[in-house]
N, C-alpha and C positions, 0 to 999 in steps of 0.2 A: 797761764803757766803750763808747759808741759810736763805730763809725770812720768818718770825714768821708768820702764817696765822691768821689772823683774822677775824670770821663769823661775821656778823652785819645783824642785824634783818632789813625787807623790811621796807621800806623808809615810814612814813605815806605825806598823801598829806601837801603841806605847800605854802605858798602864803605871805612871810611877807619883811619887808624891816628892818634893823637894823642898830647902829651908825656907822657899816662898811659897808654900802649900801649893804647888803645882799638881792639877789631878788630870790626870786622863787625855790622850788627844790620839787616835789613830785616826785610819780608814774610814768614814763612816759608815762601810757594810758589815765592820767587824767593831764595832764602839764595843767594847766592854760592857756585858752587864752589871748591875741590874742601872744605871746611868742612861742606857737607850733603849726604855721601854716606853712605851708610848705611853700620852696621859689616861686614867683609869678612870671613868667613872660611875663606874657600878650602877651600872642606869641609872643613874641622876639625869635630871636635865641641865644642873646650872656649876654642881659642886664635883671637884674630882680631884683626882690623888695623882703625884708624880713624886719619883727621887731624884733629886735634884743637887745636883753638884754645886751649883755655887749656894744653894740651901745648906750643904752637906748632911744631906739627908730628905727628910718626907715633908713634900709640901702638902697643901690641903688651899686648893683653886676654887675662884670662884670666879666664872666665866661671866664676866657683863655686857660680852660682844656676841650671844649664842646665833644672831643674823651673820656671824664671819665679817662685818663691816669696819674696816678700816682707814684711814688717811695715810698709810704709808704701803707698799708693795714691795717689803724685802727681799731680793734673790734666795734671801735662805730660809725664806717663812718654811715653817713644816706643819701648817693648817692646811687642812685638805677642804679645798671650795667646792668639792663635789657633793659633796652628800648632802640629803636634804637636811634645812632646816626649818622647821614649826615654828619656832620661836623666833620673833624679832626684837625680844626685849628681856631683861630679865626678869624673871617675876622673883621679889626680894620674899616674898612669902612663904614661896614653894622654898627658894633659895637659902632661908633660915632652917624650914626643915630639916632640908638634906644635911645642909652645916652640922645639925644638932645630931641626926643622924650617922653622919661620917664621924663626929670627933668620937660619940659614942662607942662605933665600932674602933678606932683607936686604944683607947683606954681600956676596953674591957677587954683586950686584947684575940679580938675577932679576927681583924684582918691578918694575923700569923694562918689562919686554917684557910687562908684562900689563896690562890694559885695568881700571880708568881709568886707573893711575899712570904710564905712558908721557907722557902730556902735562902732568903736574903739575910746576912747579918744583922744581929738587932739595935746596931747604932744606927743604920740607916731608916728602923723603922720608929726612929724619936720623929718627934712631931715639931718640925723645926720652924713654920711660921703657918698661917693662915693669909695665902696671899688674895690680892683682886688685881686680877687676870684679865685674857679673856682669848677670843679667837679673833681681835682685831684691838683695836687702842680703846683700853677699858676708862680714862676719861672725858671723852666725846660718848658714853652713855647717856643717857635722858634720864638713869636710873643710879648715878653714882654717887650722887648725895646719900640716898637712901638705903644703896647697896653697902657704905663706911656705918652707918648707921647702925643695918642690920648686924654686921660683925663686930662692932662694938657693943650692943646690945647683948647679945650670944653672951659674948667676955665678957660683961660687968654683971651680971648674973651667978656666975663664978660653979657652975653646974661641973664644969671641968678646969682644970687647972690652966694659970693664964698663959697664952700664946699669944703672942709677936703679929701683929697683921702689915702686910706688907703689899703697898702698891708698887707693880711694875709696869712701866710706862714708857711710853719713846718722848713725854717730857712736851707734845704738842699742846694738849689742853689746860696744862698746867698753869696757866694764868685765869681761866676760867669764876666767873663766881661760884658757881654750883661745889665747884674743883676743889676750889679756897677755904669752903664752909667746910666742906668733907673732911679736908686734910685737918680741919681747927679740931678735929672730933679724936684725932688722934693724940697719943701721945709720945715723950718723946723713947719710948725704948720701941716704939712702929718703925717700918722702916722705909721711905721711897729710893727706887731702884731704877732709875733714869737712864736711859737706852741713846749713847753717843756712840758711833761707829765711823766718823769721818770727820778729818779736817779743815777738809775745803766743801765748797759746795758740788764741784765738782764728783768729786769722788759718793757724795752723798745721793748724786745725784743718780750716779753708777749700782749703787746699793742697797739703796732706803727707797729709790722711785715716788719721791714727796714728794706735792707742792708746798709742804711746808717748807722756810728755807732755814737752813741752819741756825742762821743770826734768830731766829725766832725761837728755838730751842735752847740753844746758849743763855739767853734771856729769861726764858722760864726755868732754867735750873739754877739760872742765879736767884730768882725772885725765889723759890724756892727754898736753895740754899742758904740763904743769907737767915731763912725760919727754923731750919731743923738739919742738921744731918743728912747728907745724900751721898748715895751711892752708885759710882759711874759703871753701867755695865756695856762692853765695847766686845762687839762680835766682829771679828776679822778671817775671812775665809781665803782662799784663792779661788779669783773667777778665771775662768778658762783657762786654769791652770797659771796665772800670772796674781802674785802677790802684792800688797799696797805696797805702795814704791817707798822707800826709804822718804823721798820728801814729805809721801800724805801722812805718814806716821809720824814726823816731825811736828809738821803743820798742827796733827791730832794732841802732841801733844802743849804744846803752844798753847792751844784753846784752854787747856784744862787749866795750865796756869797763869794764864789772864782771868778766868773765873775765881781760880783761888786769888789771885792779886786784887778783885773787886770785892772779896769777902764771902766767895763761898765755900760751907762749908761740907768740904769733899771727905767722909770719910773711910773710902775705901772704892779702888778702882777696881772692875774684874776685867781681865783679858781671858776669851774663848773662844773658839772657834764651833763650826756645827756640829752638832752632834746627833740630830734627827734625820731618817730622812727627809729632802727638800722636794718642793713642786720642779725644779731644773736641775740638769746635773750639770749645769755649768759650774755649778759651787761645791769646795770639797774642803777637805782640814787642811791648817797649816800644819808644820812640822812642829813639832813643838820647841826647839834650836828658835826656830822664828817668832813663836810667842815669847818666849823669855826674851826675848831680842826686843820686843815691844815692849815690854814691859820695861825693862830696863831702860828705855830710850825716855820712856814716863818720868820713871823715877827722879834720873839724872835731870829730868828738865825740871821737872814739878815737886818733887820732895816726896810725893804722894805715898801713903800705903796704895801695895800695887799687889793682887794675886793672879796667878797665870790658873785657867780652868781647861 
């Protein structure tokens, strides 16, 4: 099947919020603070801080990929492969530490006196989940059992008030045993946040750069799905200045409801575009005229809760 190309003229700057909680989408050399500030991590090695817009607010990362090792090669990854890395693994020990460290400085209200977050409004600096991350697909770790473990632990101690832990994932490993166990460990106000960004293989092919094939993700979000609550998050950018073509959006969103029609349970889509800078400038923001136009295309097909980011 060929895809209809569509050019779309450069994104002007935008900053607005709508009845579909739409936040943010310009330029990415002019993203709105504090939304495009690079991840923080306060010399940690494994644990860091970001504000995170579809968090609406402050996350608290736990990196399980600190080798950069991934199965997928996004056009819009914004992990920088150069720098050295020490670590090929997480150490969940060091990694409890920091945890216990960071949420500390949180609460006693430390990180207000440090640069940038002093001048950030202080809704942004609630403490909106504690996710596992990483700087490549954090369940292909060797250390992901252990690493659910560790932040469940932390929480059930009850040292600090409870947070939300949330895996983000592109949704490969997710059939995994190690994967399976980990997730049993959660419960159900945790949240998995499952990474779809194409309808065809094609297009996925174009953007995700996997061997994984789709049908193999669609499958583990359903297995998934059908146990808890998930949450679709779909990054759509224009490459080379050409938009997903009306078909692949379609197609994108087809998928979601044949998974909702098998019984999963989708409860909340997000539409985004980049917002870091990327390793290539072939990728840039859509308009945001164009995201709500995704969005909408969801809706109407799938019923879905749909938020544009």
């Amino acid at each position: 099947m060929s895809l209809k190309i569509e050019k779309i003229p450069p994104a002007a700057p935008q900053w607005t919020r709508d009845q579909d909680q739409v936040v943010s989408l310009g330029k990415k050399k002019i993203t709105p603070a504090p939304f495009s500030q690079p991840r923080d991590f306060l010399e940690n090695r494994f644990v860091y801080l970001t504000i995170s817009p579809r968090a609406r607010g402050l996350s608290v990362g736990i990196n399980l990929n600190p080798d950069g090792v991934c199965n997928f090669d996004c056009l819009y990854c914004d992990v920088d492969h150069s720098i050295p890395r020490p670590d090929r693994e997480v150490d969940c020990d060091v990694a409890a530490r920091e945890l216990e460290q960071t949420l500390e400085l949180l609460h006693n209200g430390s990180l207000r006196r440090l640069a940038p977050y002093a001048g950030m409004p202080e809704e942004l600096l609630v403490l909106r989940h504690v996710a596992l991350s990483g700087d490549g697909e954090p369940t292909i770790s060797a250390r992901f059992r252990e690493a659910v473990e560790t932040a469940v632990h932390i929480r059930a101690r009850a040292k600090f008030p409870f947070f939300k832990i949330v895996l983000i994932t592109n949704g490969s490993g997710l059939d995994l045993p190690e994967v399976q166990a980990g997730l049993a460990l959660l419960t159900l106000r945790d949240e998995v946040w499952v990474k779809l960004d194409a309808g065809t293989q094609a297009y996925m092919d174009t953007v995700n750069h996997s061997s994984v094939p789709i049908e193999k993700i669609l499958a583990n979000i359903l297995l998934t799905a059908k146990k808890r609550p998930v949450m679709i998050q779909s990054l759509f950018s224009s490459v080379d200045q050409v938009a997903p073509s009306t078909a692949e959006i379609t197609a994108y969103a087809q998928r979601l409801q044949e998974l909702k029609k098998q019984g999963a349970n989708i409860a909340l889509v997000q539409i985004y575009s980049a917002t870091r800078p990327t390793a290539t400038a072939r990728v840039d923001h859509l308009p945001l005229r164009t995201m709500s136009e995704i969005a909408s295309t969801v809706r109407t097909i799938t019923g879905l809760r749909t938020e544009v980011f």
